[in-house]
C-alpha positions as a LaTeX table, in Angstrom:
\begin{tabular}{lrrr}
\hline
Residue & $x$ (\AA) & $y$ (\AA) & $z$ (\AA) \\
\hline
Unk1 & 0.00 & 0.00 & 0.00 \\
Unk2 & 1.46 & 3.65 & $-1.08$ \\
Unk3 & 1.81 & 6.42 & 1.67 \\
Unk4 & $-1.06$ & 8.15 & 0.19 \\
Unk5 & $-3.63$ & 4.79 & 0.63 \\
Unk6 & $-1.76$ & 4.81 & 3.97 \\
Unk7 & $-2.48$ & 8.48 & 4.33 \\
Unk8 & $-6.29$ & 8.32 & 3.50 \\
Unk9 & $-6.72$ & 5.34 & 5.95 \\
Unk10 & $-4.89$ & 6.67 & 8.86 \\
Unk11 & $-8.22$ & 7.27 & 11.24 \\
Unk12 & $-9.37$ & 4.28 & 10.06 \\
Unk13 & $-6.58$ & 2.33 & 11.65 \\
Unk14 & $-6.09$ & 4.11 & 14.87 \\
Unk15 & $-10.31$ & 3.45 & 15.52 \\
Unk16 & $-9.78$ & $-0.12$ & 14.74 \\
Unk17 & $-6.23$ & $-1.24$ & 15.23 \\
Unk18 & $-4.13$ & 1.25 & 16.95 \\
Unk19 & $-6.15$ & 2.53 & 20.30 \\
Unk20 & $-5.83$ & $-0.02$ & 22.87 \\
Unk21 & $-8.55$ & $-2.20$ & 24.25 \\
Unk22 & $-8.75$ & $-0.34$ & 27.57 \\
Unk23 & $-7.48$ & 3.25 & 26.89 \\
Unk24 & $-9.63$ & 6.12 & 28.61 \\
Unk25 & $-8.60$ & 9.35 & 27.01 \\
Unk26 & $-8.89$ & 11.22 & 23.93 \\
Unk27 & $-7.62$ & 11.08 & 20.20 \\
Unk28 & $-6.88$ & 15.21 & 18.84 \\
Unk29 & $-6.71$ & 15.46 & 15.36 \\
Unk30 & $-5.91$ & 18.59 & 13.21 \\
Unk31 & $-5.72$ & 20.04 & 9.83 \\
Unk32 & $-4.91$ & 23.43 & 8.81 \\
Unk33 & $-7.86$ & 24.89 & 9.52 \\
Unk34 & $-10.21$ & 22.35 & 11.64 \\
Unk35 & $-9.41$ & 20.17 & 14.34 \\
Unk36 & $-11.57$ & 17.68 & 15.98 \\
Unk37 & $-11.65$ & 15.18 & 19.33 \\
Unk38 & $-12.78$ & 11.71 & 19.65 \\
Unk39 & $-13.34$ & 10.78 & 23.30 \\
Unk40 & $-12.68$ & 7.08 & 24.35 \\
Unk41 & $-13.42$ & 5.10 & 27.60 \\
Unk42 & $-11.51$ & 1.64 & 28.27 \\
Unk43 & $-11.40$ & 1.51 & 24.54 \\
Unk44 & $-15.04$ & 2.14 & 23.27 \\
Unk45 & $-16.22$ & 5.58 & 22.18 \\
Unk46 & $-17.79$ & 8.33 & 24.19 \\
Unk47 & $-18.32$ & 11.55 & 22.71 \\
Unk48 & $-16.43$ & 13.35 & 19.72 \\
Unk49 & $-16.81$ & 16.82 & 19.12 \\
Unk50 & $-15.14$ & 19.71 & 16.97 \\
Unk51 & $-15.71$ & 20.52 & 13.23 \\
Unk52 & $-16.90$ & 23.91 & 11.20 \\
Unk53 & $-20.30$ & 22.94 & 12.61 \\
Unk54 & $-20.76$ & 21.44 & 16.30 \\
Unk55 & $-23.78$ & 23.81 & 17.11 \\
Unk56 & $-25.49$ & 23.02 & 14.31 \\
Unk57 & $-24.57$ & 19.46 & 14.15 \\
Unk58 & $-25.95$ & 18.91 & 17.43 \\
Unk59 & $-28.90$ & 21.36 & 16.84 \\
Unk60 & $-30.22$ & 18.36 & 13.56 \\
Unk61 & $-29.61$ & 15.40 & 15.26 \\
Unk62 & $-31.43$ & 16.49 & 18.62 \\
Unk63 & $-33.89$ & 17.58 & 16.54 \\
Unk64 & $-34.02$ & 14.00 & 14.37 \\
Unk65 & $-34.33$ & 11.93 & 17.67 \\
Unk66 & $-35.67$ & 14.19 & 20.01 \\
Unk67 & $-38.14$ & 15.70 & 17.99 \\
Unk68 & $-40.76$ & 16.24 & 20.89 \\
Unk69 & $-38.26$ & 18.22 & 23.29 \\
Unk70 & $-37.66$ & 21.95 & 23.06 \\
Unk71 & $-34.38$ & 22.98 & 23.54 \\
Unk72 & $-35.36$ & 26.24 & 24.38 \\
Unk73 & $-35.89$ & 26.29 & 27.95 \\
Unk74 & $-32.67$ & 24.85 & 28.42 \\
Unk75 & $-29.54$ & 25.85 & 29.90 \\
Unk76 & $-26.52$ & 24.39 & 31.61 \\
Unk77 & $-24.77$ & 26.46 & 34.65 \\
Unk78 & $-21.52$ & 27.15 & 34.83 \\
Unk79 & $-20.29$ & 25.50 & 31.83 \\
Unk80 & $-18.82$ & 27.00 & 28.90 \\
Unk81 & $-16.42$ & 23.89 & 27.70 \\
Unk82 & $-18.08$ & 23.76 & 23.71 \\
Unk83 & $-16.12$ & 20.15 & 23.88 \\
Unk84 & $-18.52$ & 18.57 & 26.72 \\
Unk85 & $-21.23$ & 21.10 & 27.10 \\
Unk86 & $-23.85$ & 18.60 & 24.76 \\
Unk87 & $-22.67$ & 15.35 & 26.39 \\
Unk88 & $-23.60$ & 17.16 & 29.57 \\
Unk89 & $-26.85$ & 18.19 & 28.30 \\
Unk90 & $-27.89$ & 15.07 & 27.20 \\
Unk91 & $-26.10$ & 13.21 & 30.60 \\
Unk92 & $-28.71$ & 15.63 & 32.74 \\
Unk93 & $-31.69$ & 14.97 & 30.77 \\
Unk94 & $-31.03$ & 11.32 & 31.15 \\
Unk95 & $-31.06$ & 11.45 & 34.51 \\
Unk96 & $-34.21$ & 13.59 & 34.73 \\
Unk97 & $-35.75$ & 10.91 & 33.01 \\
Unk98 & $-36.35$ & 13.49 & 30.09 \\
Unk99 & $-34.72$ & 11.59 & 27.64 \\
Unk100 & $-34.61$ & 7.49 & 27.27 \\
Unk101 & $-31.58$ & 5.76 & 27.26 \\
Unk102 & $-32.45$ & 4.76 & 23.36 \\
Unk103 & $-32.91$ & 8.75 & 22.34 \\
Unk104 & $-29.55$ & 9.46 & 24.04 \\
Unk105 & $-27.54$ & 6.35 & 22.25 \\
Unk106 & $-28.55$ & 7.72 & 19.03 \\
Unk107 & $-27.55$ & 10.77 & 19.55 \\
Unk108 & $-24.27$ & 10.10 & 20.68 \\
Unk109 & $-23.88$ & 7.81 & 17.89 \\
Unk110 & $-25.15$ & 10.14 & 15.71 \\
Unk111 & $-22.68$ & 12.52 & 16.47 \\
Unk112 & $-19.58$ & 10.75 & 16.35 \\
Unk113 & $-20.79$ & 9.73 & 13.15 \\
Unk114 & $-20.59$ & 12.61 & 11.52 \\
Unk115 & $-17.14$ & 14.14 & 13.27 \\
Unk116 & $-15.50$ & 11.01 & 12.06 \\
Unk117 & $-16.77$ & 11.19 & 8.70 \\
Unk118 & $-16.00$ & 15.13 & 8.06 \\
Unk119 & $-11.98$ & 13.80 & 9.45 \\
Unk120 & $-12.17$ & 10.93 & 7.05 \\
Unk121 & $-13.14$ & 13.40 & 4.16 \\
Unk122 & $-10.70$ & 16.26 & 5.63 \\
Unk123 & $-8.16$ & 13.39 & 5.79 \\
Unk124 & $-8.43$ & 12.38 & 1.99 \\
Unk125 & $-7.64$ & 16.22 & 0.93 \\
Unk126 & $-4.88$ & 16.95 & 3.33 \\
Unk127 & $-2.23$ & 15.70 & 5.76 \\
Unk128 & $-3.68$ & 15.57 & 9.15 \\
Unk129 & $-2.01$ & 15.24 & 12.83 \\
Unk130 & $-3.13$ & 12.92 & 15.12 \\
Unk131 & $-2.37$ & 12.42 & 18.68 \\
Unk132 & $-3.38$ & 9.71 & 21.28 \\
Unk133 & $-3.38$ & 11.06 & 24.97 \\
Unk134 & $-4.41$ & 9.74 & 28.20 \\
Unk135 & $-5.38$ & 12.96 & 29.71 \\
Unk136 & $-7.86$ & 15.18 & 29.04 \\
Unk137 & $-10.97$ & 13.14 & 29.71 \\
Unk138 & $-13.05$ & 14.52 & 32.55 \\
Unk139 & $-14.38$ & 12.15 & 34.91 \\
Unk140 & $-17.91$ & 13.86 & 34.05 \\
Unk141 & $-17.30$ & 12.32 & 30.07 \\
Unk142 & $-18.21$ & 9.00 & 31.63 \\
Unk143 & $-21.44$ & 9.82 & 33.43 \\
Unk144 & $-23.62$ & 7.43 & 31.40 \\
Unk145 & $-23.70$ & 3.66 & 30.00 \\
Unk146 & $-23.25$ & 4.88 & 26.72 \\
Unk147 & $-20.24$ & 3.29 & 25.56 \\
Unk148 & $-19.81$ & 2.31 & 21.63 \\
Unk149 & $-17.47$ & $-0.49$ & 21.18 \\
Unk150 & $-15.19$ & 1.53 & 17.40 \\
Unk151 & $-16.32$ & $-2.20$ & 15.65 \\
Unk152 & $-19.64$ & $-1.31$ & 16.19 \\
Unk153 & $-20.12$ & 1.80 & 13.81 \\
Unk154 & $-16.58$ & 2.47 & 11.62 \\
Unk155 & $-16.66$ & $-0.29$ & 9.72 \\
Unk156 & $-19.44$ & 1.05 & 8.21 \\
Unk157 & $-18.97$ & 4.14 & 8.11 \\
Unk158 & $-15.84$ & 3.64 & 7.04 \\
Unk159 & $-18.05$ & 1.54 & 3.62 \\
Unk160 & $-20.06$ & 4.86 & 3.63 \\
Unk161 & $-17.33$ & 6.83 & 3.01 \\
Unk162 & $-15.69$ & 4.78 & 0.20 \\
Unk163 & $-19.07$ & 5.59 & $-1.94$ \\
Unk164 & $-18.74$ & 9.08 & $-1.27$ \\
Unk165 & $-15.40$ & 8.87 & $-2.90$ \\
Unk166 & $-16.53$ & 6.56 & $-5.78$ \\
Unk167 & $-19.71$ & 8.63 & $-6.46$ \\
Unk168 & $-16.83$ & 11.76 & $-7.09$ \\
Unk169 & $-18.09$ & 13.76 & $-4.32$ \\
Unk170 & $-14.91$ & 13.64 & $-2.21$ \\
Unk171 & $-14.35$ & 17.37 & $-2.94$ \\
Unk172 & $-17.88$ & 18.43 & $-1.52$ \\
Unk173 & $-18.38$ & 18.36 & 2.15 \\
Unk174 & $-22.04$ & 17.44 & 3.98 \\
Unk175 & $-22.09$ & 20.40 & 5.56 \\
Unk176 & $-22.15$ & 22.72 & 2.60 \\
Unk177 & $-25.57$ & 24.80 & 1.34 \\
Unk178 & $-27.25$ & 24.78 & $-1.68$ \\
Unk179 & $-28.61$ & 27.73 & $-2.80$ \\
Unk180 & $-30.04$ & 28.26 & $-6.29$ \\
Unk181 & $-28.65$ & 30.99 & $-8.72$ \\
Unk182 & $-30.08$ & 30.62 & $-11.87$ \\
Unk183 & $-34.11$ & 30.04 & $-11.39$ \\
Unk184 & $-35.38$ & 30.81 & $-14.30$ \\
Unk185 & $-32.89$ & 28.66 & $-16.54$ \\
Unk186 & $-33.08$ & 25.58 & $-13.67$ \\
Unk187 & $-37.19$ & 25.66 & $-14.45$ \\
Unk188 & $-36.40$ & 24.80 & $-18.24$ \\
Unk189 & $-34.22$ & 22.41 & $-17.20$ \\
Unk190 & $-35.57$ & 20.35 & $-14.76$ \\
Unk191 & $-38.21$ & 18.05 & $-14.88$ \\
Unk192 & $-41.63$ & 19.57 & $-13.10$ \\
Unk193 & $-41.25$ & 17.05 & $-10.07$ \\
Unk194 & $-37.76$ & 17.96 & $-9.88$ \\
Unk195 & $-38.05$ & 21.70 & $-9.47$ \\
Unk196 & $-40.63$ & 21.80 & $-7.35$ \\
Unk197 & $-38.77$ & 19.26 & $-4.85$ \\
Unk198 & $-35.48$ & 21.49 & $-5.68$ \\
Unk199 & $-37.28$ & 25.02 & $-4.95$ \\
Unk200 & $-39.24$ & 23.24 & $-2.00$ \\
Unk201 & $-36.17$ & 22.09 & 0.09 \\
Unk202 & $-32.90$ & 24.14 & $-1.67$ \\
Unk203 & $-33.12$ & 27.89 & 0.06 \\
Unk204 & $-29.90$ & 28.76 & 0.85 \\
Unk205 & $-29.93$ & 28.10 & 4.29 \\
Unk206 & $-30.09$ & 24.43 & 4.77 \\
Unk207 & $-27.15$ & 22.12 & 4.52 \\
Unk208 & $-26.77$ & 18.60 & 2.59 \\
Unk209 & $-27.48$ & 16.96 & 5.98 \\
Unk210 & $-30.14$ & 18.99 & 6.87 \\
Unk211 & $-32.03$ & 18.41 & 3.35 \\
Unk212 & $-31.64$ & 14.67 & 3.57 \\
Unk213 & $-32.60$ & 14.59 & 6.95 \\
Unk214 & $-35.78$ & 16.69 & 5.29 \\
Unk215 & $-36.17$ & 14.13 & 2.34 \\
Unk216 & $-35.84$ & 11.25 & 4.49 \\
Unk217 & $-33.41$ & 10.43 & 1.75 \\
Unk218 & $-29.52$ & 8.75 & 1.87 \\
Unk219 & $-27.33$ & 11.58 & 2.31 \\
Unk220 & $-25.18$ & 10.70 & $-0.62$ \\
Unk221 & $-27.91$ & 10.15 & $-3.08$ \\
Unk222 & $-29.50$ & 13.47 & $-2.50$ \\
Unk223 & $-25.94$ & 15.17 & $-3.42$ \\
Unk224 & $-26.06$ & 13.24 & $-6.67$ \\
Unk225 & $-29.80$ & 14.21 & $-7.37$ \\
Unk226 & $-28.27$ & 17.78 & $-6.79$ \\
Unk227 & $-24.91$ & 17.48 & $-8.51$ \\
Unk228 & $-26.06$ & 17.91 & $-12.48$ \\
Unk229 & $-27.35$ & 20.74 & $-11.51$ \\
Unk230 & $-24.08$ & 21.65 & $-9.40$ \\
Unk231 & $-21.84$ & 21.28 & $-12.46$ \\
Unk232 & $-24.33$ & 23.26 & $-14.95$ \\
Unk233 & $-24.34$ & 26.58 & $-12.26$ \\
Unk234 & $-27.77$ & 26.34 & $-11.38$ \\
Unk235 & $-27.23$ & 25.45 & $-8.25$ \\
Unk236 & $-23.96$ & 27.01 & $-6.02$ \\
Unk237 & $-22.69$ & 24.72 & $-2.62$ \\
Unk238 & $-21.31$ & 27.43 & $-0.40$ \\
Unk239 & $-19.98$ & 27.48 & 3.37 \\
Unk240 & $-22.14$ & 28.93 & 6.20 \\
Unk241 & $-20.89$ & 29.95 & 9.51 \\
Unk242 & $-21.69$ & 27.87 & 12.65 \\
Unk243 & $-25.10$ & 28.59 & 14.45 \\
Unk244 & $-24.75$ & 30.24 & 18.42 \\
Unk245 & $-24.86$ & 27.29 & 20.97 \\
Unk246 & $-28.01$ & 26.45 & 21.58 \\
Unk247 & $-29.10$ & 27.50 & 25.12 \\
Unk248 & $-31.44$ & 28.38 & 26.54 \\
Unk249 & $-32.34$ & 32.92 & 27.58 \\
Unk250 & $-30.99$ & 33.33 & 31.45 \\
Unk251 & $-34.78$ & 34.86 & 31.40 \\
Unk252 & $-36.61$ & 31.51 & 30.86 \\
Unk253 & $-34.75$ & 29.96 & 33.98 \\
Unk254 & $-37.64$ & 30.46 & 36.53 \\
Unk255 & $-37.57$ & 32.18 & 39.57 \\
Unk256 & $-37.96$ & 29.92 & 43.08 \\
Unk257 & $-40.18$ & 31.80 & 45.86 \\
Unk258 & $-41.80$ & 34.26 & 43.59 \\
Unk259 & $-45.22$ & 33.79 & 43.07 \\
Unk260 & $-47.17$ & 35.42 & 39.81 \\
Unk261 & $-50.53$ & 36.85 & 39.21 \\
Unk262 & $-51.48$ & 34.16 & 36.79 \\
Unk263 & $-51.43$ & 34.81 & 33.25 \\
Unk264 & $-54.13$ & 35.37 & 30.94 \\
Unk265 & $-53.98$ & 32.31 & 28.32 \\
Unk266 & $-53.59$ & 33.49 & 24.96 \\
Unk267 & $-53.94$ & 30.41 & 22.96 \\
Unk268 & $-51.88$ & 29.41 & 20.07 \\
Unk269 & $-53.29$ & 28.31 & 16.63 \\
Unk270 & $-51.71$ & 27.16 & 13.62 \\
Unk271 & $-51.88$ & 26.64 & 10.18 \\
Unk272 & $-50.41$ & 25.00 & 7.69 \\
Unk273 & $-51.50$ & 25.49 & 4.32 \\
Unk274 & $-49.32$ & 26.53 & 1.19 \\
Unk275 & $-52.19$ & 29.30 & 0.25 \\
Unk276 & $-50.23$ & 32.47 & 1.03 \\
Unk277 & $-53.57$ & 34.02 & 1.24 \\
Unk278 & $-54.90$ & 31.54 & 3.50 \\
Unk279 & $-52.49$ & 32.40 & 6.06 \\
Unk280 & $-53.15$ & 35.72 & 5.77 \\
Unk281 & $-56.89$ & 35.80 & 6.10 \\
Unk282 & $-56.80$ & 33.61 & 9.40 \\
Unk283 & $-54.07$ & 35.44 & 10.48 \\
Unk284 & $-56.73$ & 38.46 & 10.47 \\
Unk285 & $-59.49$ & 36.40 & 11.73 \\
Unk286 & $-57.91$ & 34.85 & 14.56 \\
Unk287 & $-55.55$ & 37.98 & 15.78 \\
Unk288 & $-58.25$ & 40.25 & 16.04 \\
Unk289 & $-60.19$ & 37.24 & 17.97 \\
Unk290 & $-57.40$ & 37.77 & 20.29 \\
Unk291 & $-55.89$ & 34.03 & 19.67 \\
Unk292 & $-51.94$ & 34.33 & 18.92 \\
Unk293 & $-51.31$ & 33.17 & 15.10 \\
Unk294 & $-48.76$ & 30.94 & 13.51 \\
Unk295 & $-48.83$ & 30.27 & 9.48 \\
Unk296 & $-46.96$ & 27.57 & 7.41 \\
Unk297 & $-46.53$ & 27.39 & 3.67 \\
Unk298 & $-43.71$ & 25.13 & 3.86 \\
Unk299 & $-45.30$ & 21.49 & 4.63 \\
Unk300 & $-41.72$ & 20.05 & 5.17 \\
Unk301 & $-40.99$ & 22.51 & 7.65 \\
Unk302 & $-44.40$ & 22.15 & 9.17 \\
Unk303 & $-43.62$ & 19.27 & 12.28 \\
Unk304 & $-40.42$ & 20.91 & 13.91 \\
Unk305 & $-42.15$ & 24.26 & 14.09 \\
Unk306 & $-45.19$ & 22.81 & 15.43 \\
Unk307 & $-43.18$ & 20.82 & 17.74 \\
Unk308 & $-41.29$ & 23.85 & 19.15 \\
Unk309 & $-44.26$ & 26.26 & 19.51 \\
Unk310 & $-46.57$ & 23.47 & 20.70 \\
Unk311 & $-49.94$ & 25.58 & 20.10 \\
Unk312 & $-53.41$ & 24.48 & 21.15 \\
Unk313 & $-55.19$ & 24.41 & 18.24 \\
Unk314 & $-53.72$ & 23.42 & 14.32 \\
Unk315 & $-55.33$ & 24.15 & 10.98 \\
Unk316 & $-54.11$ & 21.64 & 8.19 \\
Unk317 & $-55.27$ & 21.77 & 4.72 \\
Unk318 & $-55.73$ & 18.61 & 2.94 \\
Unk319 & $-53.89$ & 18.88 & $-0.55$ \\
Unk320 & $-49.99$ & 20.55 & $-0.29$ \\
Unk321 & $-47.11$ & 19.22 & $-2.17$ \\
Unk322 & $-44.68$ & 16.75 & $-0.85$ \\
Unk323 & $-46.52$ & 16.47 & 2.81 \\
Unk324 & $-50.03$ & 16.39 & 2.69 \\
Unk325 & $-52.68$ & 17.01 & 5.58 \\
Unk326 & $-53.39$ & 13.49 & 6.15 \\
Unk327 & $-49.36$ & 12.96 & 6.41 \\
Unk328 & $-48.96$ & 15.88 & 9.06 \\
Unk329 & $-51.43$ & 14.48 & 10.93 \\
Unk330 & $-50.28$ & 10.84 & 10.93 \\
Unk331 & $-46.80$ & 12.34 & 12.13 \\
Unk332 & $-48.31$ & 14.34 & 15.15 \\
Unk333 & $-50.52$ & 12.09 & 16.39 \\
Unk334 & $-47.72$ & 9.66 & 16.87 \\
Unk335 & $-46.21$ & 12.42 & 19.36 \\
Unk336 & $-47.43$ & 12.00 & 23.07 \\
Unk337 & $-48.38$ & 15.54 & 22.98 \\
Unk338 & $-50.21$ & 15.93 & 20.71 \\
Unk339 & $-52.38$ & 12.93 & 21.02 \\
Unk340 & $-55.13$ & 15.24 & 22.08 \\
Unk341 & $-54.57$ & 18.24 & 20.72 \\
Unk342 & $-57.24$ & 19.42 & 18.21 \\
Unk343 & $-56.37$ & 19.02 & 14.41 \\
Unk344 & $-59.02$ & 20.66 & 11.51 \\
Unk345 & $-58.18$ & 19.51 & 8.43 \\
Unk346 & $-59.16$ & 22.11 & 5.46 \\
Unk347 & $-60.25$ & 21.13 & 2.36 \\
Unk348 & $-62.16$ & 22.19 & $-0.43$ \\
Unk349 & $-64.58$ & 19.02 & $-1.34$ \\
Unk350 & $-66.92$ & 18.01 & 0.85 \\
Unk351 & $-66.92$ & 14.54 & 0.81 \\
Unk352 & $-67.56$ & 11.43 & 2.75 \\
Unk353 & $-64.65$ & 9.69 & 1.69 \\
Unk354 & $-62.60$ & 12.73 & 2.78 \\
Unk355 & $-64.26$ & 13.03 & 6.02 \\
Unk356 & $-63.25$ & 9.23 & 7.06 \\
Unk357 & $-60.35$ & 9.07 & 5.81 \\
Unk358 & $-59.53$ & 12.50 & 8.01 \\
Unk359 & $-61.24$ & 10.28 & 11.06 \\
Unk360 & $-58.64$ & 7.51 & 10.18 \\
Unk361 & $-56.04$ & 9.72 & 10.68 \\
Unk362 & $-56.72$ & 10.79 & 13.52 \\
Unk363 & $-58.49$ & 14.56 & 12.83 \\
Unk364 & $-60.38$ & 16.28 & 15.10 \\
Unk365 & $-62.30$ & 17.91 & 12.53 \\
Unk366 & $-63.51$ & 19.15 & 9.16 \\
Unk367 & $-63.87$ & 22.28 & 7.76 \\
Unk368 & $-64.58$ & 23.20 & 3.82 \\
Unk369 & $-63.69$ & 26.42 & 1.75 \\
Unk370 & $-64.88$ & 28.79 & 1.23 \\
Unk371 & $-63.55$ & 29.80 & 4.69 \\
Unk372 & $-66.40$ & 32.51 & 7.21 \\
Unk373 & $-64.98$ & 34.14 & 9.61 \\
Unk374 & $-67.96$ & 33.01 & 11.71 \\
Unk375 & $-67.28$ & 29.65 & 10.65 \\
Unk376 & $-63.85$ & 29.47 & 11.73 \\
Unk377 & $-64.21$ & 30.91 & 14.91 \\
Unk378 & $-67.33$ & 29.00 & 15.79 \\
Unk379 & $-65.08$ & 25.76 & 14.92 \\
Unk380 & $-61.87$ & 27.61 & 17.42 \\
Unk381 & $-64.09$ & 27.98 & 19.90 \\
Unk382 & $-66.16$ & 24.60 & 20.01 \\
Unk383 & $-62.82$ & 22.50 & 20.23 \\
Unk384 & $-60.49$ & 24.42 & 22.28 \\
Unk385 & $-64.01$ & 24.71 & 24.72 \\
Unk386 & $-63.45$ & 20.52 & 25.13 \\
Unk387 & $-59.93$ & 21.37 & 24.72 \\
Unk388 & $-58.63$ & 23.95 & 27.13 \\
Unk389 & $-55.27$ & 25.64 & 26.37 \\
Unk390 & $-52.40$ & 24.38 & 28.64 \\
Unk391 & $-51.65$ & 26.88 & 31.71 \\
Unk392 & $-48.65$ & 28.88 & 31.68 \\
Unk393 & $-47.58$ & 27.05 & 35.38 \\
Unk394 & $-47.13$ & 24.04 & 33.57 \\
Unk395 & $-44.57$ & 24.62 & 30.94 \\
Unk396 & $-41.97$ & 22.54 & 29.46 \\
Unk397 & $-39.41$ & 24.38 & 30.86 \\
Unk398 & $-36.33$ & 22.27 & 32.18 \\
Unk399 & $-33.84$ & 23.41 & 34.40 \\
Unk400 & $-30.63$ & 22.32 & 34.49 \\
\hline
\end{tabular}
């Protein structure tokens, strides 16, 4: 084997061959611009960290496994170390019984995933250094059972990589953005399906990851749906900065021995419906009903943001590209909280096959277009009457 097949399997080694069977420490490795850590425990793996991303790494995979838990209301103490600051999150919500031992296994697992797959593409570009060293694992790296034995997950990964470099794509990293530059000339090109799934997910903001994560799709076969595209400058892949770490506002941490007036209830209502003008006229309806007002055009990005706002009441209308109503509701009804919550679906024909399949879905209710303003509120107010909003003393807030 040459000293470049050497060089490109390096990490691959070390995991495998190289760290011994009961060494508790860490493994540093850095390029000329990034450096990462992998974290080890009597030989299995523990936590990595590092990267252009960690923030936002953590941010998608929290929110692909722990879709039901706001991160909002969150905040560790007294500790600023980036390195362990998410393995103690998710070590503290374990033992608050917020999270089961399953949702913080694969997000550990998750997450060294992708560190160790941004080194082994860093790796194939560039000469990195790597050093072994007992020291520099805190005792409070070790707080749970989560232990992954290297076998377990690089062998694979290790596979996963190979395609990435066989499918030409060695050059273009996960964590890059899409963003669409020539519109016009991408609409001739593309095949209907195609541009509407391209000008659906593709807005400049999300990463690779994030739009396979989206899709549901492999992350690899995404970037080669995109790549034509890519090489015919429609489409650019440029670097974003990292998000802020996610914490939560000192302000949401409550107060002990202070005792508030209650609050008056303002309940929460959303739709999601790709009518701009939808939106709009129940925004109107509903605001000046004094009900607070969320809308959604974007179907795909409907379930996170319902997720994080949580809101008492949700408007869905039936037909929307990619995710439909009946799709939504499948997905939210599978979440313990919103098992109960009420769910209209909106649609514009009126009939009975509509209405049972909605019932099979688990909808609350039904309501057709044109949409009243006295019909919609008459339909607010019957359901969130047999529904009541939830009180502000019993939030989701977590301290830490």
């Amino acid at each position: 084997m040459n000293s470049n097949e050497n060089r490109k399997n390096q990490l691959f080694n070390l995991l495998l061959n190289e760290v011994p069977d009961q060494f508790t420490g860490k493994l540093e490795v850095k390029g000329s611009q990034k450096s990462w850590i992998i974290f080890f425990c009597v030989g299995r793996l523990v936590w990595a960290t590092g990267g252009e991303h960690p923030n936002r790494r953590f941010h998608r995979i929290w929110h692909q496994f722990c879709p039901n838990i706001s991160l909002a209301n969150m905040k560790l103490r007294e500790h600023n170390d980036l390195n362990y600051y998410y393995y103690h999150l998710l070590s503290i919500l374990s033992r608050k019984k917020v999270l089961i031992q399953n949702q913080v296994k694969a997000v550990i697992i998750e997450n060294i995933k992708e560190v160790v797959f941004d080194i082994l593409q860093q790796q194939s570009q560039e000469l990195l250094a790597y050093n072994l060293s007992p020291k520099g694992l805190e005792k409070s790296l070790i707080l749970m059972s989560v232990i992954i034995p290297p076998e377990a997950i690089i062998p694979t990964l290790h596979k996963s990589f190979l395609a990435w470099q066989q499918s030409n794509l060695t050059e273009y990293s996960p964590n890059l953005v899409p963003e669409i530059i020539k519109q016009k000339l991408l609409q001739q090109i593309a095949k209907p399906n195609s541009y509407q799934i391209i000008t659906k997910l593709v807005d400049g903001q999300r990463t690779l990851r994030e739009i396979a994560i989206l899709m549901n799709k492999d992350l690899r076969q995404l970037t080669l749906f995109l790549m034509p595209y890519v090489r015919n400058e429609l489409i650019i892949l440029k670097s974003v900065p990292d998000q802020q770490r996610i914490e939560g506002s000192p302000g949401l941490q409550p107060n002990v021995n202070k005792k508030k007036a209650p609050a008056k209830v303002q309940e929460l209502i959303i739709c999601v419906d790709d009518s701009k003008q939808i939106c709009y006229m129940l925004e109107k309806i509903l605001k000046k009903a004094d009900y607070r007002f969320i809308g959604i055009q974007d179907s795909i990005k409907a379930l996170p943001i319902i997720i994080e706002n949580k809101p008492d009441l949700i408007f869905l209308d039936l037909m929307m590209p990619i995710a439909n109503g009946y799709e939504i509701c499948t997905q939210l009804r599978r979440v313990p909280i919103f098992e109960n919550i009420p769910i209209i679906i909106i649609t514009g024909n009126d009939g009975v096959v509509d209405r049972v399949r909605a019932k099979m879905v688990g909808a609350t209710g039904y309501i057709t277009k044109p949409l009243q303003p006295k019909k919609i509120l008459a339909v607010v107010k019957r359901y969130l009457q047999n529904y009541p909003p939830k009180s502000p003393e019993k939030s989701d807030q977590t301290s830490l």
